[in-house]
N, C-alpha and C positions, 0 to 999 in steps of 0.2 A: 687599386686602392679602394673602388668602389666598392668591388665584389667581397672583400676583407672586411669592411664595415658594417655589408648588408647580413655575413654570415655571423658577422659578433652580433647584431643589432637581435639575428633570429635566435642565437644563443643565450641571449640575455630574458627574451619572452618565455621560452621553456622554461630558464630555470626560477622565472617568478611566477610562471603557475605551479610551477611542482610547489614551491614555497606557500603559494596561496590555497595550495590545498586545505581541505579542514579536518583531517581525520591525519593522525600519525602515522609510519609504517605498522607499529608495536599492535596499533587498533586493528588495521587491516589482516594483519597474520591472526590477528585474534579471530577477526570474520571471517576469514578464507584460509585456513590453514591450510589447505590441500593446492593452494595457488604458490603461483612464482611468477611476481605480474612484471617483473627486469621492465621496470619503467613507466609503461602502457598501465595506467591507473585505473578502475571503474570512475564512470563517469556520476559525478554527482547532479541527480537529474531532481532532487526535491530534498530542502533543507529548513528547518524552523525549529524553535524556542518554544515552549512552554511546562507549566509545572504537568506530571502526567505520577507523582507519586505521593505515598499518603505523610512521607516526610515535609512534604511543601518544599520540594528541591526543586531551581531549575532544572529542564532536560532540553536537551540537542535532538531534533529527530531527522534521521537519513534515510533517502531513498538511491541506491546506488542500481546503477546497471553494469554489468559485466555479460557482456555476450547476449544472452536469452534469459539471463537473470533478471530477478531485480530482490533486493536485499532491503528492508526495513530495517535502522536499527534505532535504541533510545539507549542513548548515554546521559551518564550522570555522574559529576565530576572526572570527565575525562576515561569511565572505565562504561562498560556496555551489559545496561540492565535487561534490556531485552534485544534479540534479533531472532528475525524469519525470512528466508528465502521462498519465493516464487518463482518458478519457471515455465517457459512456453515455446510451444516447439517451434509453432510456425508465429514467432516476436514478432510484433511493430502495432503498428494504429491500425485501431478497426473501429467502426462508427455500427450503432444498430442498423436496418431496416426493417421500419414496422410494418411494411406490406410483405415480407417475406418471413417475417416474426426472427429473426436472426442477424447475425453480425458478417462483415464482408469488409475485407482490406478496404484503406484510404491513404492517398500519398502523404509520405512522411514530410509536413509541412513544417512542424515543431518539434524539433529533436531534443529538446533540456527541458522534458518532461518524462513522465513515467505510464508506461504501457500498458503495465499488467496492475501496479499498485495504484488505482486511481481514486479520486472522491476522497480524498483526506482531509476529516473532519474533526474536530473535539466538542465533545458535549460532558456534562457533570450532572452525575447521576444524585439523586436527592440524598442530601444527608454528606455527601462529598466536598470537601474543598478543593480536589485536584480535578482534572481533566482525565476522562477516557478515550484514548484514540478509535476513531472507528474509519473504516475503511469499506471501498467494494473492492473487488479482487475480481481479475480478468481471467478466466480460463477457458481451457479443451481439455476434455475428457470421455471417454466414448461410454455409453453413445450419445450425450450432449452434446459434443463437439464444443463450439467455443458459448460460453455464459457470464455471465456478472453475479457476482452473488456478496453478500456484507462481510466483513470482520469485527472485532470488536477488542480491545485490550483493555484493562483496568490493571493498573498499577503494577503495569507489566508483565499481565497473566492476561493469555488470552481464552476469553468468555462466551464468546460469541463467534462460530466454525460456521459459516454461508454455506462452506463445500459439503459438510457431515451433515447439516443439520435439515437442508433442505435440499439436497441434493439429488432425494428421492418422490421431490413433491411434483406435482400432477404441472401445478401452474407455471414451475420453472421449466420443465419438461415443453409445456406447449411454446411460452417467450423467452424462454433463452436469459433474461433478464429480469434483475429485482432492484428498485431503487428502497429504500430507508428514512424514517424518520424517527427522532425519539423525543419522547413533549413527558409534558409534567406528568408525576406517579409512575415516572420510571418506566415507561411503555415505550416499545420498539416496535414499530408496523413499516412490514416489509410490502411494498408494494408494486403490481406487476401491470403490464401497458395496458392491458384489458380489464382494470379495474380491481380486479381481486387483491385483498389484503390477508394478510397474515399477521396476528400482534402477538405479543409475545411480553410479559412482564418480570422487570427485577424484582426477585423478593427472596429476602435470607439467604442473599449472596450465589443467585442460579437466575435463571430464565425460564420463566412460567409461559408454557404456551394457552393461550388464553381461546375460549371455544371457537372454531371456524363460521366464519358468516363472509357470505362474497357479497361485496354492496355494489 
């Protein structure tokens, strides 16, 4: 009788997280057509609220893992205005080391987070009433192997490419990593451990790189 109760007790737990899910099957085939998840759901590892379009709608925003994935997406009313996947081959946490200017495994101490989609932030660009998502993005790619580099969305177009846009610069090359700021008159300066910046201005809807100076 015990054993009977213990195995309803653990039937009844599955089928209220499957319930407490937040995304519907309909959404998820919508994001993974080529999948067939018979149950085993991505794990929703980053979830929040806010307006991100020039309607002044709320939006839902997802961070899903599936394997080596991980999936952003922005819904609005229930249907999905934007998504982009990221992948990596060798997944999990990895922490810098600025004595060796590069990144190096660390044990998986927090699992209902996100690995490769990290630093999610919103800021609103002058002259805006919604929020722009911005992001750093975790990657390997040879011959940089693994780096940090920003994203950027507005109203569900993404603006700002970390991987394209500097992908070829000297100082990413040397640290591996780039953190971000963006302050009044619409300026975005990317900044790397050794000091050097790079800024970059919005203006008539593009990103102005603005003259090199290493301070």
């Amino acid at each position: 009788m015990y054993y009977i109760k213990f195995y309803l007790y653990i039937i009844i737990i599955i089928f209220s997280n499957c319930n407490d899910y937040p995304l519907s099957q309909d959404l998820l085939k919508s994001l993974y057509p080529e999948r067939d998840f018979k149950g085993i759901l991505p794990k929703v590892v980053y979830q929040n609220s806010i307006i991100l379009n020039k309607e002044l709608k709320l939006n839902n925003i997802y961070v899903l893992r599936d394997k080596n994935e991980e999936l952003i997406c922005i819904l609005e009313n229930e249907k999905v205005s934007m998504a982009d996947k990221y992948i990596m081959l060798n997944y999990g946490p990895m922490k810098y080391n600025y004595s060796i200017r590069n990144f190096e495994p660390e044990p998986m101490v927090e699992t209902n987070k996100p690995f490769i989609i990290q630093e999610i932030s919103f800021h609103k660009f002058e002259g805006d009433e919604y929020y722009s998502l911005f992001l750093s993005i975790f990657s390997e790619e040879p011959p940089l192997g693994f780096f940090l580099v920003p994203m950027i969305y507005r109203n569900g177009v993404k603006i700002f490419d970390g991987l394209n846009n500097i992908g070829e610069e000297e100082f990413l090359k040397k640290w591996k990593m780039v953190s971000y700021s963006f302050e009044s008159g619409n300026t975005l300066t990317l900044k790397f451990p050794g000091g050097e910046k790079i800024k970059y201005l919005w203006k008539e809807d593009r990103f102005f790189r603005l003259p090199n100076k290493v301070e």
